[in-house]
C-alpha positions as a Markdown table, in Angstrom:
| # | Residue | x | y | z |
|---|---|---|---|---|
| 1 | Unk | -12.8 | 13.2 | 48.5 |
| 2 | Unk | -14.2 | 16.3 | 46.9 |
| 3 | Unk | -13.1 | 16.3 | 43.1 |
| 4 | Unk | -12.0 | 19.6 | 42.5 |
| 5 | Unk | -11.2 | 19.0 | 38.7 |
| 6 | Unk | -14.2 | 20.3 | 36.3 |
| 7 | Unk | -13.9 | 17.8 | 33.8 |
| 8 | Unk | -14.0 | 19.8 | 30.3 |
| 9 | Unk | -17.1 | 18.8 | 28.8 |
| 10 | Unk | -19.3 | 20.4 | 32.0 |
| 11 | Unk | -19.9 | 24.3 | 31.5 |
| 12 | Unk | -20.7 | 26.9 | 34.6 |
| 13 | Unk | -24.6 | 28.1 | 33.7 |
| 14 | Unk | -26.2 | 30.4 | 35.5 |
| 15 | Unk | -30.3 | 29.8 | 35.0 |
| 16 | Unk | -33.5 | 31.1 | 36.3 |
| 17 | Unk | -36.0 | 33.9 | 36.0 |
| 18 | Unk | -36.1 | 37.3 | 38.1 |
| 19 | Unk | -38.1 | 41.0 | 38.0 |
| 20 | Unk | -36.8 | 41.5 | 34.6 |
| 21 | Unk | -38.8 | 39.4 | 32.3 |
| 22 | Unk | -41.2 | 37.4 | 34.6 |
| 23 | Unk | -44.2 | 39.5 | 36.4 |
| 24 | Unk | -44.9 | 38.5 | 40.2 |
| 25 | Unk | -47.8 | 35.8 | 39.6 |
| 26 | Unk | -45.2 | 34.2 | 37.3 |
| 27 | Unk | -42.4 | 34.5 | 39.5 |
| 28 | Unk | -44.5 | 33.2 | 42.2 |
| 29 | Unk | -45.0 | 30.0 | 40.1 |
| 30 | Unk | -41.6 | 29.0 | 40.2 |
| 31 | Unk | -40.5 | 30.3 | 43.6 |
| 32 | Unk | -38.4 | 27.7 | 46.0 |
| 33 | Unk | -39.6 | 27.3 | 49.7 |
| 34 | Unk | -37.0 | 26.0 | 52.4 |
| 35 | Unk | -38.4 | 22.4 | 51.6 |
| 36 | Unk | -38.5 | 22.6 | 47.6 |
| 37 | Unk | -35.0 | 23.8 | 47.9 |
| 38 | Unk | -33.8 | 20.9 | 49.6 |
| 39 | Unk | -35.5 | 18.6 | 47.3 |
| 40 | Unk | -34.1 | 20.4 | 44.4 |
| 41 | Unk | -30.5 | 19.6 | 45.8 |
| 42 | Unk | -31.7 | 16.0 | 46.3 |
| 43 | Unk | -32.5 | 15.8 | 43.3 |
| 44 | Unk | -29.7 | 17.1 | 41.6 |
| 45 | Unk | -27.5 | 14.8 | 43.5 |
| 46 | Unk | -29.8 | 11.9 | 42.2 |
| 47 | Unk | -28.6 | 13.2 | 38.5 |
| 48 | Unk | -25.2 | 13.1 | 38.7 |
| 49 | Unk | -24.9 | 17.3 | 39.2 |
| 50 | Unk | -22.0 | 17.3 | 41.4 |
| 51 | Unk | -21.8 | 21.4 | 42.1 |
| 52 | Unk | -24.7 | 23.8 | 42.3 |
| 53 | Unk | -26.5 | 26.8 | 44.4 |
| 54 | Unk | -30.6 | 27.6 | 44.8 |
| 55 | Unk | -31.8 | 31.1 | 45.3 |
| 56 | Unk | -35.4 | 32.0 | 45.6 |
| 57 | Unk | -36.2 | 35.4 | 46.5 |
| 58 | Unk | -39.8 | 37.3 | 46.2 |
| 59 | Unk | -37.5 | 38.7 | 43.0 |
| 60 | Unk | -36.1 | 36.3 | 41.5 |
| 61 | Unk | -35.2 | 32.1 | 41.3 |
| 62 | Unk | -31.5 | 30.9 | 40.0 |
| 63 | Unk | -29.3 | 28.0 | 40.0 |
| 64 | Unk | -25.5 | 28.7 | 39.6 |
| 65 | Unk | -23.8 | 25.5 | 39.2 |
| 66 | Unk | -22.2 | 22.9 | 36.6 |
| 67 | Unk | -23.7 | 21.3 | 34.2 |
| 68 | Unk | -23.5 | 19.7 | 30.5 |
| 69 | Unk | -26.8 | 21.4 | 29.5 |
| 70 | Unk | -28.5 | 23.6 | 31.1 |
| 71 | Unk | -31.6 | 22.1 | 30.4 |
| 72 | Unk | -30.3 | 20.2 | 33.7 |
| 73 | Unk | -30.7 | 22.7 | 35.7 |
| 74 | Unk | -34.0 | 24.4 | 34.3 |
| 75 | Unk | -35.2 | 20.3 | 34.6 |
| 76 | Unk | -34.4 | 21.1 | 38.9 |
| 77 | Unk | -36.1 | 24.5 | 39.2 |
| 78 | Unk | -39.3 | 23.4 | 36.9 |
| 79 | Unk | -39.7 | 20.0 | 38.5 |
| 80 | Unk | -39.4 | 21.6 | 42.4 |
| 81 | Unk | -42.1 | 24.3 | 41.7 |
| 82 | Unk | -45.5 | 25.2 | 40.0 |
| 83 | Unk | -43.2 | 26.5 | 36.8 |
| 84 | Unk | -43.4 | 24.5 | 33.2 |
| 85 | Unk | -40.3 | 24.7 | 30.8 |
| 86 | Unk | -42.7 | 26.1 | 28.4 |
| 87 | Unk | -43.3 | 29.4 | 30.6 |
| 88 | Unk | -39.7 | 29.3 | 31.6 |
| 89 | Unk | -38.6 | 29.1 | 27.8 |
| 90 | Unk | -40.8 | 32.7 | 27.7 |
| 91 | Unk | -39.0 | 34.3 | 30.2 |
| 92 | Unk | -36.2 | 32.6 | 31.5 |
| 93 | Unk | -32.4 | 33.2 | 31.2 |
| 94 | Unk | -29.8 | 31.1 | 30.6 |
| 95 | Unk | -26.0 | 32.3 | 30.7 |
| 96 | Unk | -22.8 | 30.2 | 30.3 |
| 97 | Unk | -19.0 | 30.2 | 31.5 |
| 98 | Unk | -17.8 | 33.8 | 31.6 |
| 99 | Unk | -21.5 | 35.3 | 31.5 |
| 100 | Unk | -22.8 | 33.7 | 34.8 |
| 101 | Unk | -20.1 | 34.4 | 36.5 |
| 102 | Unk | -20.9 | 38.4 | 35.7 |
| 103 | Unk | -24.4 | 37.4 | 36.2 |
| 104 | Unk | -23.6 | 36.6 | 39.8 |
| 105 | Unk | -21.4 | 39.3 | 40.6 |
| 106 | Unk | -24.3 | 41.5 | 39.5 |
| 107 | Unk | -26.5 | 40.0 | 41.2 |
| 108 | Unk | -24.7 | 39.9 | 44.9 |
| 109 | Unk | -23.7 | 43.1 | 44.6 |
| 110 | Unk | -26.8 | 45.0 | 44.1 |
| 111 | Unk | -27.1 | 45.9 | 40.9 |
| 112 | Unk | -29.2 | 43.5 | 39.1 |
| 113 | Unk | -31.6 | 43.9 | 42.2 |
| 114 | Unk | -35.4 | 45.6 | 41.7 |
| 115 | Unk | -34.1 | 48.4 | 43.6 |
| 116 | Unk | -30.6 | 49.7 | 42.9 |
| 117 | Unk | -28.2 | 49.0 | 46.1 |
| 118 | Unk | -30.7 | 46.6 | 47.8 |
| 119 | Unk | -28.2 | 44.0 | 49.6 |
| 120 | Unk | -30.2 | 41.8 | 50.8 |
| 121 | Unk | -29.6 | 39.2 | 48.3 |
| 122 | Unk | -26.2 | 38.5 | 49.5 |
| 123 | Unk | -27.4 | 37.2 | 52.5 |
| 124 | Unk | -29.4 | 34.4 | 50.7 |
| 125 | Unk | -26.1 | 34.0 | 48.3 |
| 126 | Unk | -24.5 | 33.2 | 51.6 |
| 127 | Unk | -27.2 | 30.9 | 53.1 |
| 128 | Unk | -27.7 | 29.1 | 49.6 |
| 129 | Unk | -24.1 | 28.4 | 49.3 |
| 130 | Unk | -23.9 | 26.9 | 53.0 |
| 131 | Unk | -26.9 | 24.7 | 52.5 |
| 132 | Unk | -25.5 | 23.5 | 49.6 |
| 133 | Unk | -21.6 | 22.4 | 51.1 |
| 134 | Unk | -23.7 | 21.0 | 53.9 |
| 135 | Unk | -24.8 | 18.2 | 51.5 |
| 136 | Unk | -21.4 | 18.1 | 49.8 |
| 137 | Unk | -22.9 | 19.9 | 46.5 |
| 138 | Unk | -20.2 | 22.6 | 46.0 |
| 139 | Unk | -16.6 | 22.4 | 44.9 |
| 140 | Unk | -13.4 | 24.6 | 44.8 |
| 141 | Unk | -14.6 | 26.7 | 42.2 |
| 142 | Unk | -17.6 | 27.8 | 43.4 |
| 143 | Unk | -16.6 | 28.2 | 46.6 |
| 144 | Unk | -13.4 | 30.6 | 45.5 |
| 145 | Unk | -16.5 | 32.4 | 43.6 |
| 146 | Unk | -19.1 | 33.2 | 46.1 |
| 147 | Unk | -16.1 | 34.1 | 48.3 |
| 148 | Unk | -15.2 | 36.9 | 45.4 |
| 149 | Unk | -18.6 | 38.6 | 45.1 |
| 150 | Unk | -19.4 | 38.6 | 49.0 |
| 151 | Unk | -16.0 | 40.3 | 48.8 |
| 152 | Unk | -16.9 | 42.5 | 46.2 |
| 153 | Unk | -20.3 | 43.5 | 47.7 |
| 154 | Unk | -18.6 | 44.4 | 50.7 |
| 155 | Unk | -16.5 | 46.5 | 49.1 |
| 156 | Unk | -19.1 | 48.2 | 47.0 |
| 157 | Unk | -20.9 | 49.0 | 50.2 |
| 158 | Unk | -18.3 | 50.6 | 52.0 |
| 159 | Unk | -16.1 | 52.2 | 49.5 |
| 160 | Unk | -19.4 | 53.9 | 47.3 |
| 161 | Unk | -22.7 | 55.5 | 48.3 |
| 162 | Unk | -25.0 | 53.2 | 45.4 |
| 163 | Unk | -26.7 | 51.5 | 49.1 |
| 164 | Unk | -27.0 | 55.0 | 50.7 |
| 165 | Unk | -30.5 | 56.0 | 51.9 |
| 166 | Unk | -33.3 | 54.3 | 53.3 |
| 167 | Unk | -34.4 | 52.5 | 49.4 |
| 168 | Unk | -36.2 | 48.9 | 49.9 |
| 169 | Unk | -39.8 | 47.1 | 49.1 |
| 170 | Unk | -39.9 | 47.8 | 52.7 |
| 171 | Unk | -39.0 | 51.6 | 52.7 |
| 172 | Unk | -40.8 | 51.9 | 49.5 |
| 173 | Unk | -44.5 | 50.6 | 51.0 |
| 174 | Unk | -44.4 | 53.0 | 53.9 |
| 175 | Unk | -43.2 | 56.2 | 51.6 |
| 176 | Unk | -46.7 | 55.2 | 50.1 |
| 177 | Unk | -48.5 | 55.0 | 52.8 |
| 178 | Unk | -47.5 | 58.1 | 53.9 |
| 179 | Unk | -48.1 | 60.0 | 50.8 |
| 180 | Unk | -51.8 | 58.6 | 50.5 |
| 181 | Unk | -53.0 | 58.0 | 54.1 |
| 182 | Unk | -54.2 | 61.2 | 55.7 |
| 183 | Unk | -53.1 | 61.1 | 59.3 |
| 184 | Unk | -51.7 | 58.1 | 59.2 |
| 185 | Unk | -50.6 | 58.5 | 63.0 |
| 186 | Unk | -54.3 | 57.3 | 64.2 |
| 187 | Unk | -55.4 | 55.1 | 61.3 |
| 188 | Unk | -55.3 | 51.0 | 62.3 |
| 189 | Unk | -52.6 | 49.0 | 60.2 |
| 190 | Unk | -52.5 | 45.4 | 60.5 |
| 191 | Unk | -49.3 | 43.6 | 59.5 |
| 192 | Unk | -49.9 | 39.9 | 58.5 |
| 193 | Unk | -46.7 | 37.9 | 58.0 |
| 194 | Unk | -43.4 | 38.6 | 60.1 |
| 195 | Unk | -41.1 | 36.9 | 57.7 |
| 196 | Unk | -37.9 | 39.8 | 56.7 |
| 197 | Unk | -40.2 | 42.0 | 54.3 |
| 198 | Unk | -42.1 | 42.0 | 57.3 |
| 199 | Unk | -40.4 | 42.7 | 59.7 |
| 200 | Unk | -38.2 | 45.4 | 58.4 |
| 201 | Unk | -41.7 | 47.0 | 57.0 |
| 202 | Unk | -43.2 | 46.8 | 60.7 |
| 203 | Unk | -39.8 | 48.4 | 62.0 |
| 204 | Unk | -40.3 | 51.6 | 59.2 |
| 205 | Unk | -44.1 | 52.0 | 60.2 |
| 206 | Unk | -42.7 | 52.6 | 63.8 |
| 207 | Unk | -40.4 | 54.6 | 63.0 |
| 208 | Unk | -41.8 | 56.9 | 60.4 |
| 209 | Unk | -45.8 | 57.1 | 61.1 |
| 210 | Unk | -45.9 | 57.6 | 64.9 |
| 211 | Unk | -48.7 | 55.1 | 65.4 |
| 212 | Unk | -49.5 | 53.1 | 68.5 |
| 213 | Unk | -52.3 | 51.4 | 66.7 |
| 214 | Unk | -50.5 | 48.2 | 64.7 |
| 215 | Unk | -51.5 | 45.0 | 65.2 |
| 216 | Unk | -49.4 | 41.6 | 64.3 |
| 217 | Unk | -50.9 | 38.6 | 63.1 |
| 218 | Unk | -48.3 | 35.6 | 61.6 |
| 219 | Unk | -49.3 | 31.9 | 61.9 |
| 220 | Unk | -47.2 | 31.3 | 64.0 |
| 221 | Unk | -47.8 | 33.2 | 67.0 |
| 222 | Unk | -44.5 | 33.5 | 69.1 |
| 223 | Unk | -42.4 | 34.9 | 66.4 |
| 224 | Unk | -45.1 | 37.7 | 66.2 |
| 225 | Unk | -45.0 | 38.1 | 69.4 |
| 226 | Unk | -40.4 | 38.4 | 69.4 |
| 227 | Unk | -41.2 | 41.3 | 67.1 |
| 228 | Unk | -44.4 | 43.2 | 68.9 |
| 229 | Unk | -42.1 | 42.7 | 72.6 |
| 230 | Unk | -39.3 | 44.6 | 70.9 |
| 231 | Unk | -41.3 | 47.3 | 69.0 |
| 232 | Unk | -44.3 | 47.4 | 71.6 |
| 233 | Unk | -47.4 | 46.4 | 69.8 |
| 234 | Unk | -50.1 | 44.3 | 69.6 |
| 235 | Unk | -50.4 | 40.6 | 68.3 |
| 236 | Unk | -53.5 | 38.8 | 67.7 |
| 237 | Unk | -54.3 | 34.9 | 67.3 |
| 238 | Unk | -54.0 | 33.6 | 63.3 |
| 239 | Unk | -58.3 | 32.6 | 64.0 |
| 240 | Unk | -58.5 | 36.3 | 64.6 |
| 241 | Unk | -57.6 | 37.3 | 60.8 |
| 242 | Unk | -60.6 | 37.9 | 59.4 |
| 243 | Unk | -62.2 | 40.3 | 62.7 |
| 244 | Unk | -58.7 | 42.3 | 62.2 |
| 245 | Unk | -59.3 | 42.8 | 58.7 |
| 246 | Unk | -62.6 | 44.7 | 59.3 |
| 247 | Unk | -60.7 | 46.6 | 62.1 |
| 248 | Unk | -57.9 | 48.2 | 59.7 |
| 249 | Unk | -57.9 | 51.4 | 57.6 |
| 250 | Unk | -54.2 | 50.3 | 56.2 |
| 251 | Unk | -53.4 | 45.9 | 55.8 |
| 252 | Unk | -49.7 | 44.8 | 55.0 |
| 253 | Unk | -49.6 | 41.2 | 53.6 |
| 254 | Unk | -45.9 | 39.5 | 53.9 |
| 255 | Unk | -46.5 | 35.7 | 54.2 |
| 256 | Unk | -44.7 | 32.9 | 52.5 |
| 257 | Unk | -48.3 | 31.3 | 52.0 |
| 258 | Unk | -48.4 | 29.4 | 48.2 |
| 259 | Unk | -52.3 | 30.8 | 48.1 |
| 260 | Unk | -53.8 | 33.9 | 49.0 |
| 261 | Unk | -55.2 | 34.2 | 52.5 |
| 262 | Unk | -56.8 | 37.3 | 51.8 |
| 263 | Unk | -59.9 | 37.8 | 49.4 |
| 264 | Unk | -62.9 | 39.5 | 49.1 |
| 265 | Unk | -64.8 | 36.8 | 50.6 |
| 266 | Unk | -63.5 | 37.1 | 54.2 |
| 267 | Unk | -63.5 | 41.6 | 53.7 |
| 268 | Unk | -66.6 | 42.9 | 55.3 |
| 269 | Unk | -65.6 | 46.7 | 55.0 |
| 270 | Unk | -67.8 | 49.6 | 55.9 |
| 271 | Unk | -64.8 | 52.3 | 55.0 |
| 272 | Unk | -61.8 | 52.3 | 52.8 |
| 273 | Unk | -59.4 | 49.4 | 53.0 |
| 274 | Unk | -55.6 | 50.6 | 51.4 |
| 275 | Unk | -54.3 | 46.8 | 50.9 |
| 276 | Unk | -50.3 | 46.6 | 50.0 |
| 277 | Unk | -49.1 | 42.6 | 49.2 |
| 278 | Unk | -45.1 | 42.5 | 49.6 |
| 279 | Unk | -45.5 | 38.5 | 49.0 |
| 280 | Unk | -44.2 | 36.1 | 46.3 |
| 281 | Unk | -46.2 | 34.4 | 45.6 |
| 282 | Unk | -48.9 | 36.9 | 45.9 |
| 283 | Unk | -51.3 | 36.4 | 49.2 |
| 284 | Unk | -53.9 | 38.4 | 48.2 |
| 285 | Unk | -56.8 | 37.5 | 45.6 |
| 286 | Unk | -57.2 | 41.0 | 43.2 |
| 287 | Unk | -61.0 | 40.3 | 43.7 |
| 288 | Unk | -60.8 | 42.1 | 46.8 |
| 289 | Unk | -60.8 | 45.3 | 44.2 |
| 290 | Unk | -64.8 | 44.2 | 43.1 |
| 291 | Unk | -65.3 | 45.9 | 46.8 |
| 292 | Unk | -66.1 | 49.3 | 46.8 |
| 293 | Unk | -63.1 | 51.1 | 48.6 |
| 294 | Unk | -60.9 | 48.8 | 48.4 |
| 295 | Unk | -57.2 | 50.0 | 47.0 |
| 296 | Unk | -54.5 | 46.9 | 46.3 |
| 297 | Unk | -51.2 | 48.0 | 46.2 |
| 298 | Unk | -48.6 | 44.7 | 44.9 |
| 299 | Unk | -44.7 | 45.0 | 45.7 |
| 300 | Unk | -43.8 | 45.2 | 41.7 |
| 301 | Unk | -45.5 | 48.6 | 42.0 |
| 302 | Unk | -43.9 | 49.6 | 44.8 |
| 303 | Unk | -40.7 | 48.7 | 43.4 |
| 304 | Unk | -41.4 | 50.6 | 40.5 |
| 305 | Unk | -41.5 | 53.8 | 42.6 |
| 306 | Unk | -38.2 | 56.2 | 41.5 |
| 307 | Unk | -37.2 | 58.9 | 44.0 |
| 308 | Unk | -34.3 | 60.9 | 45.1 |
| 309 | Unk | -32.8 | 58.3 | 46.9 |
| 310 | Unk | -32.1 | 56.1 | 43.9 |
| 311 | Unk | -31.5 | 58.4 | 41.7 |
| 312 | Unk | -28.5 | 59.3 | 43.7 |
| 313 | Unk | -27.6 | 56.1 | 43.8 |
| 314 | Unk | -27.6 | 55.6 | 39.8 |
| 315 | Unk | -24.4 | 58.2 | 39.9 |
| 316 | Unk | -22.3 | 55.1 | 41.8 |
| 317 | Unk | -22.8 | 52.6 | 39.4 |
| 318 | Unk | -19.3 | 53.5 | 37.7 |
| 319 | Unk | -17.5 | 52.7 | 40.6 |
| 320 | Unk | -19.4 | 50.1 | 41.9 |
| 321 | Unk | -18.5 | 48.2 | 38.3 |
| 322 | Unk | -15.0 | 49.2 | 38.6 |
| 323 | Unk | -14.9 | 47.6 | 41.9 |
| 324 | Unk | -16.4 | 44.2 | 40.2 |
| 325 | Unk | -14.2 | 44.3 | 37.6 |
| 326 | Unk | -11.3 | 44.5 | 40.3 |
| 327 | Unk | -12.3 | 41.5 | 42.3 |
| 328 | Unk | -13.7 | 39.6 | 39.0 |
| 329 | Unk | -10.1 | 39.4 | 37.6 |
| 330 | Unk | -8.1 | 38.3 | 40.7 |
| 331 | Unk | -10.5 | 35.4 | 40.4 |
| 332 | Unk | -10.4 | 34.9 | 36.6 |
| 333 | Unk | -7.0 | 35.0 | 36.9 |
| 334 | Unk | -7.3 | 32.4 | 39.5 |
| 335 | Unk | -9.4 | 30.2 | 37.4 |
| 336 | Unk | -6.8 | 30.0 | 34.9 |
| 337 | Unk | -4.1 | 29.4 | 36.7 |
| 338 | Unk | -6.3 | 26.6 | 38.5 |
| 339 | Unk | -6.6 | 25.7 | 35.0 |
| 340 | Unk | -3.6 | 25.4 | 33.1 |
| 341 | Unk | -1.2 | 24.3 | 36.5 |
| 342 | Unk | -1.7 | 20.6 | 36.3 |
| 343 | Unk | -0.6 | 20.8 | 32.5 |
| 344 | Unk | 2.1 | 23.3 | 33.2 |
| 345 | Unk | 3.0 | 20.6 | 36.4 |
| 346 | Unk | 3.1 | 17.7 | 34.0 |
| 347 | Unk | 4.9 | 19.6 | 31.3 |
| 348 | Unk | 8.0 | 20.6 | 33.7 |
| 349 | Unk | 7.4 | 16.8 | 34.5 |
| 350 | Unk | 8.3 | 15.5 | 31.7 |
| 351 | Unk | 11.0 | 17.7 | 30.6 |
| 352 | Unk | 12.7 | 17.1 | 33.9 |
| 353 | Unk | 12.5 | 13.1 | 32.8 |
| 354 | Unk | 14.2 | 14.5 | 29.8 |
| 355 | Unk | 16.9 | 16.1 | 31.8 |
| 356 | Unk | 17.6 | 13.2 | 33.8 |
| 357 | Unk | 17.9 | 11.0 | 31.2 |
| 358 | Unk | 19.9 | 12.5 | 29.0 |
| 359 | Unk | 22.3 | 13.9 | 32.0 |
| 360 | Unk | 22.9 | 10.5 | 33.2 |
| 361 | Unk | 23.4 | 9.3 | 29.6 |
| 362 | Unk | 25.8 | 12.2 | 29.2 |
| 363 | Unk | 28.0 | 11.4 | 32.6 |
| 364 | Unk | 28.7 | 7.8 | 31.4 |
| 365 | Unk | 29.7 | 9.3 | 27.7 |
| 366 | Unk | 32.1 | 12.2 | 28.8 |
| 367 | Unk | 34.6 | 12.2 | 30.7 |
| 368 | Unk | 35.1 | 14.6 | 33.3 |
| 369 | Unk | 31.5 | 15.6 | 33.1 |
| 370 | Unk | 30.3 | 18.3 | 35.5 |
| 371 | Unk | 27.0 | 16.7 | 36.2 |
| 372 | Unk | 26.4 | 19.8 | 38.9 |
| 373 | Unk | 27.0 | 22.9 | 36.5 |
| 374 | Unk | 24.8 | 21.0 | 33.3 |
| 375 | Unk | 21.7 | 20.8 | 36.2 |
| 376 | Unk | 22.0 | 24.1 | 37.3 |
| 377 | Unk | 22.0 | 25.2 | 33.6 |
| 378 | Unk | 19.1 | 22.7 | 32.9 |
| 379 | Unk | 17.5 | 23.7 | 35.5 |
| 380 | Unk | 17.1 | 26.9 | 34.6 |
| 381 | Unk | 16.8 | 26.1 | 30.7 |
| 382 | Unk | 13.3 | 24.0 | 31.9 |
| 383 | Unk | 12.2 | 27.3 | 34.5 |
| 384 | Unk | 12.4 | 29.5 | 31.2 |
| 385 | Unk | 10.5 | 27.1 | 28.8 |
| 386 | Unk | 7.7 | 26.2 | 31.0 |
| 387 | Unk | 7.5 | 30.1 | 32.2 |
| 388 | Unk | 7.2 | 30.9 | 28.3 |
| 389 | Unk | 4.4 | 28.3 | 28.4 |
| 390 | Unk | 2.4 | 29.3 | 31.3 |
| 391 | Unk | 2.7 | 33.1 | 29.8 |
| 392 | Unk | 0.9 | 31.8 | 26.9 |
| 393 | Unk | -1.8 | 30.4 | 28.6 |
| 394 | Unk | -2.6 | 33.5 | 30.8 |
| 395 | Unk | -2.8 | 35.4 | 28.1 |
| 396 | Unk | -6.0 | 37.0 | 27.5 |
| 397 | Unk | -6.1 | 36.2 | 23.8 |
| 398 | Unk | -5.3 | 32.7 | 24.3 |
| 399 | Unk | -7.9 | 29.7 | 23.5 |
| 400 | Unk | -6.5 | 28.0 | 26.9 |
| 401 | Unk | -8.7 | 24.5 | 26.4 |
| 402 | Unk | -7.5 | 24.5 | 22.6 |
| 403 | Unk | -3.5 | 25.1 | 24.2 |
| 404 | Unk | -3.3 | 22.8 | 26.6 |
| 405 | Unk | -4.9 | 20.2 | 24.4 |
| 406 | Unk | -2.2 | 21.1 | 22.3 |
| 407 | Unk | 0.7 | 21.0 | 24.8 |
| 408 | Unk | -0.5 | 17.2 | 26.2 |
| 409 | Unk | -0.3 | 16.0 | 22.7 |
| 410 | Unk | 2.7 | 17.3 | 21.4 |
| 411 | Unk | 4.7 | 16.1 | 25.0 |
| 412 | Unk | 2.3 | 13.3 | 25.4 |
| 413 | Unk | 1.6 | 14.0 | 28.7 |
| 414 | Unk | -2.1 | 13.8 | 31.0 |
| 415 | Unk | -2.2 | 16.1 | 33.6 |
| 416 | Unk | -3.9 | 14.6 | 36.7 |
């Protein structure tokens, strides 16, 4: 039976490291593959943390979940990954109750993302949260709050323009290579890795540059070749790496690999090599930039780059946050309620013990005593007083842990 009831003394954190503070080689030291992730969760169930989520994107690695410290949590992401506390302490974050709940909503909806508007990150809120109830590691609470932001994130999306325009690493790494290739059109690009960056990048190439001269190389061969049957190109064998490499004028790296495939050691150039890594960790050693020629290009640059587009998108953020703000309190207000009922429950409880008592005290005493009229009056008398209560407690300026403390002790009741 899932336990729904937060007992007080565990706090909601929100901890991790993103774009902000930690550079990619760091963030590429802490970052979560599908396995670590599942180990993580392991792990936490091991310890007694009975609620929690993992995200690890090429931008960023956070736990949202319950805890009495959050050293707890920091413990899960630094013992899962290459990370140390003492690098995290540098440029981690840590944000309690009210905070990580903004944190998130921030965060789903775009707008704590390396390029305003990108949504992608929902998708692995979504995916993270499911992986997590599929091993029983979620409760009410969290569950009520993924449900808010997805909601909110949809609605930012289709009620406001902040995702309008083609804006992404993706995007981004192809606006560059068309600004510095010359006639890109019959230049040889080689994409290596058809993970999502990849993907979506080999899908703009089309699209934009006009060239029938891209070739596809992912370790494992068939999903190269889903993506080549749909967009018509060519895919080479993983041995065939290093021959390709010599081939290319233009080479997009998007692996998941933990340690660069590509250095100067396997480059045998005889003309200029434009190299863009869109991986996290990064996949390509910068000593391929000791060869003469050779240009690397890493996705913090790229998502660095400012245009139109995202200015544009800057003049939405009002609404977008008055969207948040919208959603965030229908679910605030549901956490209090959630909060205060079983107190308010016991409360009316008691008093109705109270009533009881005295009313069939009151019958025997007087004679002729209209036991029907004095509960209807009662009744109403108890509706009133625990209404007053529950008032209180909703109240923004109300310290609600300190009130219903309060409230048990004085009626000496325990809400269950």
């Amino acid at each position: 039976m899932e336990n729904n009831n937060i007992p007080k003394h565990l706090y909601f954190y929100s901890v991790g490291l993103s774009y902000k503070k930690a550079d990619a080689e760091v963030r590429g030291k802490f970052s979560l593959d599908a396995i670590a992730k599942t180990r993580l969760l392991e792990q936490a169930k091991t310890e007694g943390i009975e609620s929690l989520i993992v995200t690890s994107t090429c931008n960023r690695t956070e736990i949202y979940g319950f805890a009495e410290h959050p050293f707890q949590l920091i413990k899960l992401i630094c013992d899962n990954s290459n990370g140390s506390v003492d690098a995290f302490q540098k440029v981690g974050f840590v944000y309690k109750n009210q905070e990580a709940i903004n944190h998130m909503f921030r965060v789903g909806t775009g707008l704590d993302s390396q390029i305003l508007g990108d949504f992608e990150i929902i998708s692995q809120i979504k995916t993270c949260f499911a992986h997590s109830k599929s091993m029983n590691l979620t409760n009410t609470f969290l569950e009520r709050l993924v449900n808010a932001v997805i909601q909110a994130s949809k609605k930012i999306k289709n009620e406001t323009e902040i995702s309008s325009g083609a804006t992404s690493v993706s995007f981004a790494s192809v606006q560059y290579i068309l600004k510095n290739v010359e006639d890109i059109s019959n230049k040889n690009i080689l994409l290596f890795g058809t993970g999502k960056i990849g993907r979506n990048t080999c899908e703009n190439l089309v699209k934009h540059t006009k060239n029938e001269h891209i070739t596809l190389i992912n370790r494992t061969k068939d999903k190269a070749e889903k993506l080549a049957g749909k967009l018509n190109l060519i895919v080479k064998d993983y041995s065939e790496l290093h021959l390709e490499l010599q081939k290319a004028d233009v080479v997009v790296v998007a692996t998941g690999a933990q340690n660069p495939t590509v250095d100067k050691a396997i480059l045998n150039l005889k003309k200029p090599l434009l190299i863009l890594d869109l991986s996290i960790p990064k996949n390509v050693n910068e000593n391929v930039e000791e060869l003469e020629g050779v240009t690397l290009i890493h996705m913090d640059y790229l998502s660095q780059l400012t245009d139109e587009t995202l200015e544009n998108r800057k003049k939405h953020i009002p609404a977008a946050e008055a969207i948040i703000e919208e959603v965030k309190e229908e679910f605030v207000t549901w956490t209090k309620g959630r909060k205060f009922a079983p107190t308010i429950n016991a409360l009316k409880e008691k008093l109705n013990d109270i009533k009881n008592s005295e009313l069939n005290f009151q019958s025997k005493k007087i004679a002729g005593f209209n036991e029907e009229q004095a509960e209807i009056i009662s009744a109403r008398i108890i509706q009133k007083i625990t209404t007053h209560f529950a008032n209180h407690l909703k109240d923004d300026d109300t310290m609600v842990d300190e009130s219903i403390e309060w409230i048990e002790k004085v009626f000496k009741i325990k809400a269950s």
